[in-house]
Structure formats: structure tokens, C-alpha cells
N, C-alpha and C positions, 0 to 999 in steps of 0.2 A: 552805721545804722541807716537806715529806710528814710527818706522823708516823704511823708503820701503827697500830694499834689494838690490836697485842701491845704496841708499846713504849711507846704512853702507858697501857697499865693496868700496866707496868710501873713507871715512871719515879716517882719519889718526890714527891710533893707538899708543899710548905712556902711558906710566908713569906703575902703576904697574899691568895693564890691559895686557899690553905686556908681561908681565911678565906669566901670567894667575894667578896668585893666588889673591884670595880673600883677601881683606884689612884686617881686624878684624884677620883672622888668619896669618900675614904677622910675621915672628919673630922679625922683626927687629922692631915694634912700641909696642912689648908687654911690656917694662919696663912704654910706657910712660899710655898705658892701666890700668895697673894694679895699677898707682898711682893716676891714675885720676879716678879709680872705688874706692882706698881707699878714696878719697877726698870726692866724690859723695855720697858712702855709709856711710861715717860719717856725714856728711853734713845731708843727707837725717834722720838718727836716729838721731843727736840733734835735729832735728826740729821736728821732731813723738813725741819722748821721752817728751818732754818740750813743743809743743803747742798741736799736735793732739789728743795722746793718755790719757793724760789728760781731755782736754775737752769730748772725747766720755768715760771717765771713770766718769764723772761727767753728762754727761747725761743720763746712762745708772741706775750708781745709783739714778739719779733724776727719773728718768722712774721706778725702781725698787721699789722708795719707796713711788712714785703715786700708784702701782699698789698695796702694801702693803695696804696703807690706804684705798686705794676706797675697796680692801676684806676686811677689818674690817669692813669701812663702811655697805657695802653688807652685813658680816656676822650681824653687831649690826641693819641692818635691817632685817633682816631673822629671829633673835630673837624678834625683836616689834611684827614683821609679825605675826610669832608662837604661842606670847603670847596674842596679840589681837584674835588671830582667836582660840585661849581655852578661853579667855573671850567670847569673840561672844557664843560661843559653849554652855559654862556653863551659861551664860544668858539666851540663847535659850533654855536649858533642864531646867534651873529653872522656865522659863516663862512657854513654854509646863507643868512641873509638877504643876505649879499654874495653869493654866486653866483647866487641868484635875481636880484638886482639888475642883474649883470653880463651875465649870459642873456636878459634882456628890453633893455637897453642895446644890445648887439649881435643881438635878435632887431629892434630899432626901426630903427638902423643897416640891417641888411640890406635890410628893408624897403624902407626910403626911398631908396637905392639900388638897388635891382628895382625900386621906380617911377619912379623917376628914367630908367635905360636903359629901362623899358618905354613909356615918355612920350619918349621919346627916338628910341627905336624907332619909334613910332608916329607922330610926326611927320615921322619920315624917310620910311616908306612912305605916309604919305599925300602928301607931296611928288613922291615916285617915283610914286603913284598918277596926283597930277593932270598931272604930267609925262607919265605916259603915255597920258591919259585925251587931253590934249590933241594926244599924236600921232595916235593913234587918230581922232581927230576929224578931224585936218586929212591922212592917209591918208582916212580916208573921203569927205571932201569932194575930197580930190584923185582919187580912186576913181569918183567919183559923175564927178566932170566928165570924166574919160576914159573912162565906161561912153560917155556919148553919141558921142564920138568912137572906139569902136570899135565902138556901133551903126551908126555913119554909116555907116564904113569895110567892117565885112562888110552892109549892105546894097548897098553900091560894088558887093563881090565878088559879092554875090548878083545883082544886077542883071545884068553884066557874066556870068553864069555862063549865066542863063537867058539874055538877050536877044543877049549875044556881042559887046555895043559896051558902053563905060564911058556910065556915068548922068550925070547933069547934078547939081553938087555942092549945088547950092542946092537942088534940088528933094530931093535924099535929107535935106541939114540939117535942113529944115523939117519932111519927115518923123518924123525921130527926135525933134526938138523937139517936136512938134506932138502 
């Protein structure tokens, strides 16, 4: 509260106010100070000593050895972690190296089968080839010996056209032969 300045030059002054000195350093109550700080100050450490300091030494290592366990914890999962992800890893390179394996098996496979039909192939059309190479041949030769004979023949007709009597067969053979 406020004291206005009428009512403290008012208010009667006594005790060790009058005096002006401050309580606490007053000499005359320091014996009973200093026993009643010894009292307080013991008082106060048996009680630290025996309930406080205790209990936050018990919690502190409770705390200490949660935080122990949950890092082991942490670390023996960081080990599963590690060891599952080189499993992962080495499945994943051995599946990759089996499908590469499998890819080039069946890329060798197809292969060998495209040449296989295409050797297959090929020897069938060269068969068809000489087959037909050989018809060809013997059409032409057959071609060739009936060209003379139908030389013969329209020289016959020629003959017979111009001169109006049939030719003499020997004399046009020789001809065309000849």
C-alpha cells in the first residue's frame, strides 16, 4: 500500500526504526540469527540429505538407465536395420544376376532356334531353288528343240504362202538346222 506523505509525517515512529538501523543487521539479535540459521540449515540438509536428494538420485538414474536401454534398443535395431537392408540388397543382386542369367538363356535359346528355322528355311528354298532351276533347264531345252520345229513349220507356212505349193520337208529341216 501507498503511504501519502501527510500520513507518514504523521504516523509516530518507534522501535528500532527510530533507531535507523536495519533489523537483520542490528548487533544485538545476531546470536539469536545465527542459531536459528544453524537450526534452519540443518533442518533444511536432513531433509535434502534423506528425502529430496535421494529421490532425484533415483530418478535421475531411472532416467539414465531408460535412456541406456532405449540406445541399445536403437542400436540392436540399427543392426536388424543394416542386416536386413544387405539381405534386401543381396537378394536384390542375386535376383537381378538370375534374371540377367535367364534373359541371355532364353535370348541364346531363341537364337539358336531362328537359325535353326532359318537354316531350315534355307535349305528348303535352295532345294525349291534347284528343283526349279532344273525345270527351267529342261523347259528350256525342251523350248529350244521345239523353237526348230516351229521354225520348220512356219517356214512350211511361208513357203506354201509365197510359192502356193507345200515345201519339201527335208530341204526346210536342213534349213533351220543349217
Amino acid at each position: 500500500m501507498f503511504i501519502s506523505s501527510a500520513l507518514a509525517a504523521t504516523a509516530p515512529v518507534s522501535g528500532a526504526a527510530a533507531t535507523g538501523v536495519f533489523p537483520p543487521f542490528d548487533t544485538s539479535t545476531f546470536a539469536s540469527q545465527l542459531f536459528w540459521l544453524a537450526i534452519t540449515f540443518g533442518a533444511l540438509y536432513y531433509a535434502l540429505s534423506k528425502i529430496a536428494i535421494p529421490r532425484v538420485a533415483e530418478i535421475l538414474d531411472a532416467r539414465s538407465a531408460k535412456i541406456a536401454s532405449d540406445l541399445d534398443a536403437a542400436n540392436g535395431a540399427k543392426k536388424a536395420a543394416d542386416d536386413a537392408g544387405a539381405a534386401y540388397d543381396k537378394s536384390l543382386s542375386d535376383a537381378k544376376a538370375s534374371a540377367q542369367q535367364n534373359v541371355q538363356s532364353l535370348r541364346d535359346k531363341l537364337h539358336a532356334e531362328t537359325e535353326a528355322k532359318r537354316k531350315a528355311l534355307e535349305s528348303d528354298l535352295n532345294a525349291k531353288l534347284a528343283i526349279a532351276e532344273e525345270k527351267i533347264t529342261v523347259m528350256k531345252t525342251q523350248a529350244m528343240s521345239n523353237v526348230s520345229a516351229i521354225a520348220a513349220e512356219a517356214a512350211s507356212a511361208i513357203v506354201r504362202q509365197v510359192t502356193g505349193r507345200d515345201a519339201d520337208a527335208k530341204l526346210i529341216e536342213d534349213a533351220v538346222k543349217g
